[in-house]
C-alpha positions in Angstrom: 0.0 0.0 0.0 1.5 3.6 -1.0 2.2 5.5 2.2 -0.2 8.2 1.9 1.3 10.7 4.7 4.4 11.3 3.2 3.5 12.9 -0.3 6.8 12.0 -1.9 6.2 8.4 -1.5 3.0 8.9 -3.7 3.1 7.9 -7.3 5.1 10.8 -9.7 2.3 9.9 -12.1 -0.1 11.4 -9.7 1.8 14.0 -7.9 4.6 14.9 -11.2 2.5 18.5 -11.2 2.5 19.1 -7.4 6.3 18.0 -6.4 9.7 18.7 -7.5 11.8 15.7 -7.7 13.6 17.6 -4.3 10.3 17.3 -2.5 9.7 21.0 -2.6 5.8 22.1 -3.8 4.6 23.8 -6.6 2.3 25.5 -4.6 0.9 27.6 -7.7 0.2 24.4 -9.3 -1.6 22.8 -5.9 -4.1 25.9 -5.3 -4.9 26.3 -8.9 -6.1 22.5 -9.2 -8.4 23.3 -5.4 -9.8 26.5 -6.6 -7.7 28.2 -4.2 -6.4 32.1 -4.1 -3.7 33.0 -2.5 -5.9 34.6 0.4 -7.7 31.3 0.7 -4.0 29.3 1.3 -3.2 32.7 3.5 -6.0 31.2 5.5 -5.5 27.7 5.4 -2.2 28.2 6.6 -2.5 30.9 9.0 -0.1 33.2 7.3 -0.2 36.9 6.0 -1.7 36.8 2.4 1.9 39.1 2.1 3.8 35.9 3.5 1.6 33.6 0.6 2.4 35.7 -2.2 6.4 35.8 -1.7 6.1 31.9 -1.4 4.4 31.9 -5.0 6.8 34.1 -6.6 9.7 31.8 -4.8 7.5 28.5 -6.6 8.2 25.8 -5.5 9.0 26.1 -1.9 9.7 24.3 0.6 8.5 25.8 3.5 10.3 25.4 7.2 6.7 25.8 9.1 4.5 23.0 10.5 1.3 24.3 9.7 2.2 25.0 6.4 4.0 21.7 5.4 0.7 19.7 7.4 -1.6 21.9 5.2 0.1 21.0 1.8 0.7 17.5 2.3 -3.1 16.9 3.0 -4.0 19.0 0.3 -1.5 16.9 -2.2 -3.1 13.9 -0.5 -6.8 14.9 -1.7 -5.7 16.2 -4.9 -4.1 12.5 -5.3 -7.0 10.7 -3.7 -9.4 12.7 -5.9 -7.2 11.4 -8.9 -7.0 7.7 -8.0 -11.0 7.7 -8.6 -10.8 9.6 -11.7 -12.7 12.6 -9.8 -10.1 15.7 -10.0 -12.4 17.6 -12.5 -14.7 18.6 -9.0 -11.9 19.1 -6.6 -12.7 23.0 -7.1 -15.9 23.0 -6.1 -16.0 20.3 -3.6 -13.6 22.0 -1.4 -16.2 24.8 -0.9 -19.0 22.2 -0.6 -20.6 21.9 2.9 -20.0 18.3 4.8 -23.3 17.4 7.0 -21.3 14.9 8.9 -18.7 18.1 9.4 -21.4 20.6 11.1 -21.5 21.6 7.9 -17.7 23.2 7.8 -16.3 22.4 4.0 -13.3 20.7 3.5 -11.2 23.6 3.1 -12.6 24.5 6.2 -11.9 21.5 7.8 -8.3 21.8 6.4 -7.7 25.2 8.6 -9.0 24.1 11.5 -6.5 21.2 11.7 -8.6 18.7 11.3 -7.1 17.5 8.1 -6.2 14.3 8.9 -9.4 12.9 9.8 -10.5 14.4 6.2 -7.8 12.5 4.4 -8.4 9.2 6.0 -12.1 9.5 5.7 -11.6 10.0 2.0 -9.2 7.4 1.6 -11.4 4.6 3.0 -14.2 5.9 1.3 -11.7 5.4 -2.2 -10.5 2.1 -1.1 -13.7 0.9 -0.2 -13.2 0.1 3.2 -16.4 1.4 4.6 -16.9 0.4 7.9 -13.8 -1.1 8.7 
């Protein structure tokens, strides 16, 4: 099974658009795929929107924070996930789609307020068919 919490483990035919060979991100590439501006990732990541735009004009980064390394790897792992089902044309506007079984919150909602994870492996079992398990 492909180790799904370290994004450079993931297949390069998935994730060839969204990582550098050096494991650094093409962070223009992620947010455009989500729908996301850069005051959406400003958000996501809890940094200044000023902060966001230097990383896009240093594209690809690798950044040194946390929060902002946690936030891109679950967003590769979604992108990836969304992929592996042949789905990635909705990613856009599923990210901005309320989850009932999240209050509500959408995912890129649910992203920010660290609850990531839980996301990712929800969707994964729901893409390897392990509902229930």
């Amino acid at each position: 099974m492909v180790n799904i919490d370290d994004p450079t483990m993931l297949p390069t035919s998935l994730t060839e658009d969204l990582l550098t060979n050096d494991g650094k991100y093409k962070l223009a590439n992620i947010c455009e795929i989500l729908g996301l501006q850069k005051s959406d990732f400003a958000e996501l990541t809890g940094r200044s929107v000023e902060s966001v735009a230097k990383m896009f004009r240093n594209n690809p980064v690798k950044p040194r924070n946390i929060r902002t390394r946690r936030v891109l790897d679950e967003l590769i792992q979604i992108i990836v996930i969304f992929r592996a089902m042949k789905m990635d044309e909705g990613i856009a506007r599923w990210m901005s789609t309320p989850i009932a079984s999240y209050s509500g919150r959408t995912p890129r909602g649910i992203i920010a307020s660290e609850d990531g994870a839980q996301l990712v492996a929800r969707l994964l079992t729901l893409a390897t068919g392990n509902i229930g398990a």
